[in-house]
C-alpha positions as CSV (number, residue, x, y, z in Angstrom):
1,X,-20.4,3.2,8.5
2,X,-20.9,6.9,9.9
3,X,-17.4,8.6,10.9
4,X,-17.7,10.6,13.6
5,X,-15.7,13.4,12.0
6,X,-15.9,16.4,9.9
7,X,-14.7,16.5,6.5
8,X,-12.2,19.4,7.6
9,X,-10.9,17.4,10.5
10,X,-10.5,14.0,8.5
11,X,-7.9,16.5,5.8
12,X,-5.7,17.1,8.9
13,X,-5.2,13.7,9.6
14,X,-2.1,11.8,8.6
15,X,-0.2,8.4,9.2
16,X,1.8,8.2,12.2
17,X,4.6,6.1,10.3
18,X,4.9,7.8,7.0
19,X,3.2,11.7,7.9
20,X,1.3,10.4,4.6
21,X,-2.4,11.9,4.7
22,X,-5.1,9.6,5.4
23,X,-8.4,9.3,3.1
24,X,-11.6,6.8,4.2
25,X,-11.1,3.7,1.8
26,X,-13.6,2.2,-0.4
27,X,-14.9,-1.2,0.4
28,X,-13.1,-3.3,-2.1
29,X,-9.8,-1.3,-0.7
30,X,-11.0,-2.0,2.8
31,X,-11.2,-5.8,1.9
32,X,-7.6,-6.4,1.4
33,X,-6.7,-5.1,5.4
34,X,-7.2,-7.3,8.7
35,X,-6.8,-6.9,12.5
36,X,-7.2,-8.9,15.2
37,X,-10.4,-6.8,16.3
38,X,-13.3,-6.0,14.6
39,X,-13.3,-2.9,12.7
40,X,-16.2,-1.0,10.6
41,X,-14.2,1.2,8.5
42,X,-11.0,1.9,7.0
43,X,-8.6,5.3,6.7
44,X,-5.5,4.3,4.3
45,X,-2.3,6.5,3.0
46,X,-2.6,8.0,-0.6
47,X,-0.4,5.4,-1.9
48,X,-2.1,3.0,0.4
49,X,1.2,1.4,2.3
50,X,-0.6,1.7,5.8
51,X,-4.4,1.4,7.2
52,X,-5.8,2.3,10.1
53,X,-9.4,1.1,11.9
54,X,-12.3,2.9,12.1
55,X,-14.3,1.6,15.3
56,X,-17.8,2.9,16.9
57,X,-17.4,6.0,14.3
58,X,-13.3,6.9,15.2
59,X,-10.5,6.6,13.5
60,X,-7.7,4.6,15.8
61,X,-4.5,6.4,13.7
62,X,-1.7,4.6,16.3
63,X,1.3,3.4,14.9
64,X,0.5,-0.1,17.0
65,X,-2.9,-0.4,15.5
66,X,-2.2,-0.5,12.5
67,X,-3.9,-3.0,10.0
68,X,-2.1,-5.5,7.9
69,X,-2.8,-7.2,4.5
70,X,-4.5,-10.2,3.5
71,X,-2.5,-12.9,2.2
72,X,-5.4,-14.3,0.8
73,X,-8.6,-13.0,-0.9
74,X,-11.2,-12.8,1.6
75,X,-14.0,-15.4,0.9
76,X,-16.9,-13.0,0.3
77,X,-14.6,-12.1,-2.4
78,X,-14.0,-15.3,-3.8
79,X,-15.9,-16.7,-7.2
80,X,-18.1,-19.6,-6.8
């Protein structure tokens, strides 16, 4: 996944809800967040309460878009 912003620009970001700054999340942190859209990326709060999308390289930080947790391990996750 390639964001399409500079490492100076992605420090200045922060959540909408809780003014928390935002980091990009690993992909085992990115596993536990869904959406009702596709997404390629993840930017999540420091304590990781809120996620937002990252789609065709931009973050979507808007309160409204917001991700939301799994309740269940996603199966590519799962031990067979």
């Amino acid at each position: 996944m390639k964001l399409s912003l500079s490492e100076e620009i992605l420090a200045l970001l922060v959540c909408p809800v809780t003014k928390k700054s935002l980091r990009l999340a690993t992909e085992a942190e990115a596993a536990g967040w869904t959406a009702t859209e596709p997404f390629e990326g993840v930017l999540i709060t420091e304590d990781n309460s809120c996620a937002y999308p990252i789609r065709d390289g931009f973050p979507v930080i808007v309160a409204s878009e917001a991700l939301s947790r799994e309740t269940v391990p996603p199966t590519h996750l799962e031990k067979q």
